[in-house]
FIGUFI-882898 format. One record per residue (C-alpha): residue number from 0; residue in three letters; x, y, z. Coordinates in Angstrom, 1 decimal, always signed. Layout:
N
(rec NUM,ala,(X,Y,Z))
...
END
This chain:
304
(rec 0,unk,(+50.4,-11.2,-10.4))
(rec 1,unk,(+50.1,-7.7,-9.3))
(rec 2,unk,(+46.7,-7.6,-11.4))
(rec 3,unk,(+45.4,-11.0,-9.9))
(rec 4,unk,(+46.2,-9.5,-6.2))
(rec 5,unk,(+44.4,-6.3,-7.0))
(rec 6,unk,(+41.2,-8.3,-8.3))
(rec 7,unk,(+41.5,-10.4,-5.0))
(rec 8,unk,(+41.8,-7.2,-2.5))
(rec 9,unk,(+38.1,-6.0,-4.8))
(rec 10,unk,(+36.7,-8.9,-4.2))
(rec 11,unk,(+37.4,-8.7,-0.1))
(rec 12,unk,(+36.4,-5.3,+0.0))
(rec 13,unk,(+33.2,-6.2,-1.6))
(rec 14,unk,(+32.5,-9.3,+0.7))
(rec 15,unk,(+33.2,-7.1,+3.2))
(rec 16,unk,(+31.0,-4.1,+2.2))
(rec 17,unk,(+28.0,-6.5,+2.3))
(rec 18,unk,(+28.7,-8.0,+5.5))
(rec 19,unk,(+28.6,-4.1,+6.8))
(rec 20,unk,(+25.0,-3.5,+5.1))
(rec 21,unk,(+21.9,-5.2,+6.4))
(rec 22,unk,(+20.2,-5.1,+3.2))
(rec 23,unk,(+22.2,-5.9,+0.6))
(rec 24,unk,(+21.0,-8.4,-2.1))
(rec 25,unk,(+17.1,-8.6,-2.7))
(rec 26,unk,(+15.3,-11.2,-5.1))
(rec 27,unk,(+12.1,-10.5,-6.9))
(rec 28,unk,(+11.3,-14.7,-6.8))
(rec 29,unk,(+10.0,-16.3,-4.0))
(rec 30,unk,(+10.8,-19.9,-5.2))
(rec 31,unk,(+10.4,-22.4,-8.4))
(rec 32,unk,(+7.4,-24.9,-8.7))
(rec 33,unk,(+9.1,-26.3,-11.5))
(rec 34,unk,(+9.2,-23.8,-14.4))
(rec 35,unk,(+6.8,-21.6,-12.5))
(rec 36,unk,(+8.1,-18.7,-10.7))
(rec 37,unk,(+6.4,-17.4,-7.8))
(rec 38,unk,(+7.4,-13.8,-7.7))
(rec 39,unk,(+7.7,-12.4,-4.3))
(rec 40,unk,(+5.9,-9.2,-4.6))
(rec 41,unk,(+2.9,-11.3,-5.6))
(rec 42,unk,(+3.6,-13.5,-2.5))
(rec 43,unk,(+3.8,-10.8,+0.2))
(rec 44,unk,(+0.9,-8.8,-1.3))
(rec 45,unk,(-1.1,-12.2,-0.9))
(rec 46,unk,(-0.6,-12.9,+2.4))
(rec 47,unk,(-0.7,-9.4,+3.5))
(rec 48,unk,(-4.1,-9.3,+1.5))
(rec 49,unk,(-4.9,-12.8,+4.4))
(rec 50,unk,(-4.0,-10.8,+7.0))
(rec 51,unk,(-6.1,-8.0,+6.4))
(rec 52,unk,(-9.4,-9.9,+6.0))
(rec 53,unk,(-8.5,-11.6,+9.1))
(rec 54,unk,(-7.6,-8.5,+11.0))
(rec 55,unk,(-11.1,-7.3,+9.4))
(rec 56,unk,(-13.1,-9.6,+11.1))
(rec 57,unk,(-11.6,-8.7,+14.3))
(rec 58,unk,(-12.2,-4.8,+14.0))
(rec 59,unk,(-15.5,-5.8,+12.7))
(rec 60,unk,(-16.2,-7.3,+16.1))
(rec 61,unk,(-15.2,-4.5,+18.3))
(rec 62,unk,(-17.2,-2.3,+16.3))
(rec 63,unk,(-20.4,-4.4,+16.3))
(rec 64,unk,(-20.5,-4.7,+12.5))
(rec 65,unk,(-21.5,-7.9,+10.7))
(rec 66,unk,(-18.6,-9.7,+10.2))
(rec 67,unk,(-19.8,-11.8,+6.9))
(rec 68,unk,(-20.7,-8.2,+5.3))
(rec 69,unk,(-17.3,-7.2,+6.4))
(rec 70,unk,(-15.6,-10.1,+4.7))
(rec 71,unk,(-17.6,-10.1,+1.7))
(rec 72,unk,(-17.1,-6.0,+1.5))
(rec 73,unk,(-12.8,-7.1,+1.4))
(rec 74,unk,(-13.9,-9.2,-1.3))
(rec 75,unk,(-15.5,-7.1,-3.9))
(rec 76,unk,(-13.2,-4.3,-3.1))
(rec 77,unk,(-10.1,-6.6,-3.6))
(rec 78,unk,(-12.0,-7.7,-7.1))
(rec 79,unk,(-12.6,-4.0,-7.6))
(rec 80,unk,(-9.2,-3.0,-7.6))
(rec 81,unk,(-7.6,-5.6,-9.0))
(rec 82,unk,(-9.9,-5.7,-12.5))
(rec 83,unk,(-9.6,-1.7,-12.3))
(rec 84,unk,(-6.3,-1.4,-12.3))
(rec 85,unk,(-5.9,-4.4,-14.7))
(rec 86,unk,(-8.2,-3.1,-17.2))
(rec 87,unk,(-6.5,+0.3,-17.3))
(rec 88,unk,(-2.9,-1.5,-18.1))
(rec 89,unk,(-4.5,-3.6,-21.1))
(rec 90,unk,(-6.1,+0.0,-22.4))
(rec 91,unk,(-2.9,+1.7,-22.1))
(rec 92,unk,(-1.1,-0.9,-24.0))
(rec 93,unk,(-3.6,-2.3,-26.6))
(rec 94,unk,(-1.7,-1.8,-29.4))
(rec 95,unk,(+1.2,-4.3,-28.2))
(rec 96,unk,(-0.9,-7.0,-26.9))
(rec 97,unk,(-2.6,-7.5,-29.9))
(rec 98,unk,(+0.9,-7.9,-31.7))
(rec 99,unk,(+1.9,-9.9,-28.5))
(rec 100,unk,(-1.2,-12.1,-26.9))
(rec 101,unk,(+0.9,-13.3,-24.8))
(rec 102,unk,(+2.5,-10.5,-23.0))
(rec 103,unk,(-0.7,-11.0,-21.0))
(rec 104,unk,(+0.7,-13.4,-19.0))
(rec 105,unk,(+3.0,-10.5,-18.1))
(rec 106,unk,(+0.4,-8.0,-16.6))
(rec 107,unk,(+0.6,-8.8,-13.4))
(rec 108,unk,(+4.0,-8.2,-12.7))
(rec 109,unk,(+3.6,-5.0,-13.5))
(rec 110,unk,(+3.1,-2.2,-11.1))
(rec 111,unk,(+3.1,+1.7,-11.6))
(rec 112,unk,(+1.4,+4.4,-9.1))
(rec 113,unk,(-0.9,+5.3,-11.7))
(rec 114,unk,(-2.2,+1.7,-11.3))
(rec 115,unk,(-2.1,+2.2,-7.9))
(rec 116,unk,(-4.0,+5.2,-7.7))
(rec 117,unk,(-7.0,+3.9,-9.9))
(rec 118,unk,(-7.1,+0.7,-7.9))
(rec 119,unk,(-7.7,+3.0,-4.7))
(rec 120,unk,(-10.2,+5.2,-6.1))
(rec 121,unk,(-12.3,+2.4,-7.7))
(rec 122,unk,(-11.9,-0.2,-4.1))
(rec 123,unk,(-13.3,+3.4,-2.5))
(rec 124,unk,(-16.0,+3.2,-4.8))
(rec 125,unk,(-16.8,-0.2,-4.4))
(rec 126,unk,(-16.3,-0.2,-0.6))
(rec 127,unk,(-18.9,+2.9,-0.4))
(rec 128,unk,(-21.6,+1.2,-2.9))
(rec 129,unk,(-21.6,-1.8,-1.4))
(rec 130,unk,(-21.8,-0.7,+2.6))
(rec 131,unk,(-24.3,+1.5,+1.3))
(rec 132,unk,(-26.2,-0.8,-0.3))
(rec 133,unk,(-26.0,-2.9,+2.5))
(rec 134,unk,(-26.8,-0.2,+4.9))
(rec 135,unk,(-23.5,-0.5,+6.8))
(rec 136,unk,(-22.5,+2.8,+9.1))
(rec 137,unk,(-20.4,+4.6,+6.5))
(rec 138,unk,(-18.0,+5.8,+9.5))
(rec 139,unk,(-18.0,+2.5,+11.5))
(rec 140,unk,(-17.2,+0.9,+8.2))
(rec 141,unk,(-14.1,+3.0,+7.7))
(rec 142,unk,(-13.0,+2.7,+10.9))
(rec 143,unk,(-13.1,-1.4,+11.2))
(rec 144,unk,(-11.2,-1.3,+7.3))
(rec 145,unk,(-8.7,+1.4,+8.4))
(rec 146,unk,(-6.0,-0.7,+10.5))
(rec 147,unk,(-6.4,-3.5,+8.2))
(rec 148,unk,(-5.8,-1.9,+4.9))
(rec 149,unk,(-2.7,-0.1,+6.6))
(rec 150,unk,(-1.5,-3.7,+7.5))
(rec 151,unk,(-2.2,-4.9,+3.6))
(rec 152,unk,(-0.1,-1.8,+2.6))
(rec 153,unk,(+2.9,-2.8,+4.5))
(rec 154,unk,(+3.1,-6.4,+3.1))
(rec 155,unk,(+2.8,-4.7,-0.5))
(rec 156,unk,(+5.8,-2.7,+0.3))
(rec 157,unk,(+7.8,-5.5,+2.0))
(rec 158,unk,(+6.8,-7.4,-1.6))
(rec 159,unk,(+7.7,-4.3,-3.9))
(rec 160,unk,(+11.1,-4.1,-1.9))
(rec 161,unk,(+12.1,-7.7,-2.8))
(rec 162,unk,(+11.0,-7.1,-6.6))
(rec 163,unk,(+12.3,-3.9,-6.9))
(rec 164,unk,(+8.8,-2.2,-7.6))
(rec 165,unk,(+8.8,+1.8,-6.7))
(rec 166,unk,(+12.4,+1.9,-6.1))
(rec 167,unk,(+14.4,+4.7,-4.2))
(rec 168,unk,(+17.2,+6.5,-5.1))
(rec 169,unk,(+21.0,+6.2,-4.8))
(rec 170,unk,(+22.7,+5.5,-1.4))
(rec 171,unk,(+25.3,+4.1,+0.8))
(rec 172,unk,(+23.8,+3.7,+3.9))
(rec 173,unk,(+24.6,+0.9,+5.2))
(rec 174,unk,(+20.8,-0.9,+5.0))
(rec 175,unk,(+21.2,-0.5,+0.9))
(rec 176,unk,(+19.3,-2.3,-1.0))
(rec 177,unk,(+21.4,-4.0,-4.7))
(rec 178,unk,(+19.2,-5.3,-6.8))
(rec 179,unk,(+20.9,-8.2,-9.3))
(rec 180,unk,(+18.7,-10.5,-10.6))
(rec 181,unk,(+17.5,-9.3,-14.3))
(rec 182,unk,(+13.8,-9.9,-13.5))
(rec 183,unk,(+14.3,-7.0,-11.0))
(rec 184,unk,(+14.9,-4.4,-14.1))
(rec 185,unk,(+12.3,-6.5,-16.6))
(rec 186,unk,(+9.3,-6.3,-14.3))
(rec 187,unk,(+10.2,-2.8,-12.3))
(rec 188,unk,(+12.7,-1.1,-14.3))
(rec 189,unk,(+15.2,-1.2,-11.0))
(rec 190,unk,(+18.4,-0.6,-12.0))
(rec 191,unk,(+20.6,-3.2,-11.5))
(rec 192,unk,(+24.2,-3.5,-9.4))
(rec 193,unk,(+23.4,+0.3,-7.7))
(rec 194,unk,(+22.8,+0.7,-3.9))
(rec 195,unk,(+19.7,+2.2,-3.4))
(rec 196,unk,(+17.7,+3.6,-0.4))
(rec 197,unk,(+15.3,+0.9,+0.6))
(rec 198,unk,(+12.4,+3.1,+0.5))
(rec 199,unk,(+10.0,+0.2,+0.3))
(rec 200,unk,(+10.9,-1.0,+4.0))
(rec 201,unk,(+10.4,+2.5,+5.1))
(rec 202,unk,(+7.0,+2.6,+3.7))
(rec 203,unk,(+6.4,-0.6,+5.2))
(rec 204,unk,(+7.2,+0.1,+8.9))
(rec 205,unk,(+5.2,+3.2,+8.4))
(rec 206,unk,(+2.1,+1.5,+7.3))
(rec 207,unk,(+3.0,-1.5,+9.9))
(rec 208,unk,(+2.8,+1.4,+12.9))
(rec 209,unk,(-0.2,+2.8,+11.7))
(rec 210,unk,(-1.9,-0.3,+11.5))
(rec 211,unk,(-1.0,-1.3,+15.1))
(rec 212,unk,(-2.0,+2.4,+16.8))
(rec 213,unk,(-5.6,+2.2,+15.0))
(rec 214,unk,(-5.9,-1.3,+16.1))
(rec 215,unk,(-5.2,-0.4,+19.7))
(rec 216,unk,(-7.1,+2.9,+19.5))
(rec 217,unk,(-10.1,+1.1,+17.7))
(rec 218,unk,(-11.7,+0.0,+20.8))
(rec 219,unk,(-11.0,+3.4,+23.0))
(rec 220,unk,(-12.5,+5.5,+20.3))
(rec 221,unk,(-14.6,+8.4,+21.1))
(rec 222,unk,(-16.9,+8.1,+18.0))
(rec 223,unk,(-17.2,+6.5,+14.6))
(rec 224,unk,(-14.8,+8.3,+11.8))
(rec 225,unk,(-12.3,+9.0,+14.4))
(rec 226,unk,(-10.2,+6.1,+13.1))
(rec 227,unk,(-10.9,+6.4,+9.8))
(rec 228,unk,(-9.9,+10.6,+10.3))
(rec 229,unk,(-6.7,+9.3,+11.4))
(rec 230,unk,(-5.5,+6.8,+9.3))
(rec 231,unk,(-6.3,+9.2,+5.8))
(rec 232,unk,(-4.2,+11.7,+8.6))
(rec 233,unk,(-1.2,+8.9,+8.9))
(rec 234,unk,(-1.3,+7.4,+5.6))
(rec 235,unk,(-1.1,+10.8,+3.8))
(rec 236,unk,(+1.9,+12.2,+6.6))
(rec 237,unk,(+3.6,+8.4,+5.9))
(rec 238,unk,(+3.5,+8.5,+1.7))
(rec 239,unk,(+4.9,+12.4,+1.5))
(rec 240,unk,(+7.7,+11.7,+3.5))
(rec 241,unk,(+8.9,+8.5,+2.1))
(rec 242,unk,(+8.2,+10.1,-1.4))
(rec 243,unk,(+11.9,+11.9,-0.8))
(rec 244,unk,(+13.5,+8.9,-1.0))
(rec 245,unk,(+11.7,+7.4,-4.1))
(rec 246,unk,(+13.5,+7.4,-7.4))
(rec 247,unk,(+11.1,+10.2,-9.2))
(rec 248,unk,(+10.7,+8.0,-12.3))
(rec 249,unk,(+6.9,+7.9,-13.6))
(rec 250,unk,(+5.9,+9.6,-10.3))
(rec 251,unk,(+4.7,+13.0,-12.3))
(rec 252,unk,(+5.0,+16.4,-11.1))
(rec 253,unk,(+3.2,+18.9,-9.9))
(rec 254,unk,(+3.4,+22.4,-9.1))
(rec 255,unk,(+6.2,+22.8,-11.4))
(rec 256,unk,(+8.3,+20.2,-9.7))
(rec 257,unk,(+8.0,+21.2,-6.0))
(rec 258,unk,(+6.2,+17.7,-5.4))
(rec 259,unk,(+5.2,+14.6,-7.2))
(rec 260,unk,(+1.5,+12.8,-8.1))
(rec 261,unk,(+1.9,+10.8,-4.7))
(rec 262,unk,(+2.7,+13.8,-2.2))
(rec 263,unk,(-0.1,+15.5,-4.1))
(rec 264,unk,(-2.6,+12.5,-3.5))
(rec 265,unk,(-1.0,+12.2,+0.2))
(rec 266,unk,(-1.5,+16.2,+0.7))
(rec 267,unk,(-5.3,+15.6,-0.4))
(rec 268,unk,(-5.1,+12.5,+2.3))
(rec 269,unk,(-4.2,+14.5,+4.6))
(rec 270,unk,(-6.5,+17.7,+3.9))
(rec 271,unk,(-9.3,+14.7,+4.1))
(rec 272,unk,(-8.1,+13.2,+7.5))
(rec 273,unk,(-8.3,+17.0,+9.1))
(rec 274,unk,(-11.5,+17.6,+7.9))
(rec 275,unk,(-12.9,+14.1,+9.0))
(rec 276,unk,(-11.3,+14.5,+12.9))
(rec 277,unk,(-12.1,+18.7,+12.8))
(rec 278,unk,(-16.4,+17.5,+11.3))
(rec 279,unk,(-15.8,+14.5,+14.3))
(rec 280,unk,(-15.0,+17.3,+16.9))
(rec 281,unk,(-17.9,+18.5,+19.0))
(rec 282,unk,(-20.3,+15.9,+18.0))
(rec 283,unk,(-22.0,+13.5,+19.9))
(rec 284,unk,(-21.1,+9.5,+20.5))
(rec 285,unk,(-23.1,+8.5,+17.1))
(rec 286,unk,(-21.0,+11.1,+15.0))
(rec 287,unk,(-23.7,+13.8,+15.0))
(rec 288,unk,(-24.1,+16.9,+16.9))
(rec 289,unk,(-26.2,+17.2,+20.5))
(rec 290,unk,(-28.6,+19.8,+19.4))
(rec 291,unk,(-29.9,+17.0,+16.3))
(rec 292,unk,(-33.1,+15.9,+16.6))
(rec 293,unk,(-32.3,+13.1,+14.8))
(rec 294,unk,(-28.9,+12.4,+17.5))
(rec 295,unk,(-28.3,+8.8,+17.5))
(rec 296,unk,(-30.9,+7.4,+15.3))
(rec 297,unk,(-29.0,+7.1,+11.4))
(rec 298,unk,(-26.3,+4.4,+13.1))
(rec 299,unk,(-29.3,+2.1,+14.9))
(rec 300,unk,(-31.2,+2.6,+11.6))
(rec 301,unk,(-28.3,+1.2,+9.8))
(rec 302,unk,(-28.5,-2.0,+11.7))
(rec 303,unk,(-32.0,-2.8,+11.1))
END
């Protein structure tokens, strides 16, 4: 009896523990379309991905860019990224998917920030090539992708908080995050039945904020790059700090452990955004200095 009472006072005390936290239980599926699962993360990052093209067209206007060579720019640098980081996960594990073919199916579920981080570097790439190529304003081009790409990021955190992607470590605030559901560990490796810092939401509000203040700044700005200068400036200040609160699994290190890969990428954001605003101050409204000769004329060439 005693034993049975004792089980039942755990039980309250555990009903009531969640009741105290705002975030308690996550899920990493959406829903069921039958035996298909439609896994959250992938959900959120899709519609975040909506939102940004949309938001892109909008910036696009304000800046008095093209808005088909806008979307179609979103496009290829979405393809860009996606196939990049893709290919590098098949290379990396080559060896097991020829034993296991089907472990293919698989790929997508899986997220790492090396992924991450060659995704980025090849959509830059592609982003560059193709406004070049195009002869889009390098600068204006930044700044009509810069609110909408900090508006993407903040849906793929709200998605890698419900599938437990990037996790953060142990806590007992009371917005814990618990992640149960086995998928959870298979796909991200989140340990399961631990409250953990919800390190994902933190991101996201981060990347959410940015988004809005470029988007209002975008049509009071004093010269192209000036957005752009600020959201490297943001970003880079938003991904150190919430790095503290990441579990440091897979992360790497650097400088013999005072800081990991993505503080180290968000340092050289940062370093980037300074330079960008410091080369922006002092020059005139088309981004170059008064004394040019050529003052004005490379952004109306662009157009042409």
């Amino acid at each position: 009896m005693g034993r049975i009472l004792l089980f039942s006072n755990l039980r309250q005390r555990q009903r009531l523990q969640s009741k105290c936290r705002i975030l308690t239980l996550v899920h990493p599926i959406l829903f069921h379309l039958g035996s298909v699962l439609i896994p959250a993360y992938g959900a959120s990052a899709a519609f975040g991905v909506l939102l940004a093209l949309l938001l892109a067209q909008r910036t696009a206007r304000m800046a008095g860019l093209n808005t088909g060579q806008v979307w179609n720019l979103c496009v290829v640098t979405l393809f860009a990224a996606l196939l990049s980081s893709r290919l590098l996960l098949i290379a990396m594990n080559w060896s097991g998917l020829r034993s296991h073919p089907t472990w293919l199916l698989g790929l997508a579920m899986i997220h790492h920030p090396l992924l991450a981080a060659a995704g980025a570097f090849a959509a830059f790439v592609a982003a560059a090539l193709y406004a070049y190529w195009h002869r889009l304003p390098l600068r204006t081009t930044a700044d009509v992708l810069a609110a909408p790409v900090a508006l993407g990021l903040a849906f793929e955190q709200f998605g890698a908080l419900l599938a437990g992607s990037e996790y953060g470590t142990g806590s007992s605030a009371r917005w814990a995050v618990t992640y149960t559901h086995p998928l959870a560990a298979l796909w991200s490796g989140a340990p399961l039945g631990v409250s953990l810092h919800p390190v994902q939401a933190y991101a996201a509000i981060c990347f959410l904020t940015i988004s809005v203040f470029l988007f209002v700044w975008m049509p009071i700005r004093r010269q192209p790059g000036d957005i752009a200068g600020l959201w490297l400036l943001c970003t880079g200040v938003a991904i150190f700090v919430t790095e503290f609160w990441r579990d440091p699994e897979g992360r790497g290190v650097v400088m013999g452990g005072a800081i990991n890969g993505p503080q180290a990428a968000a340092v050289a954001l940062v370093l980037a955004g300074g330079l960008v605003l410091l080369e922006q101050k002092g020059t005139g409204k088309h981004g170059h200095s008064p004394n040019d000769p050529n003052h004005g004329t490379d952004e109306e060439a662009a157009h042409v």
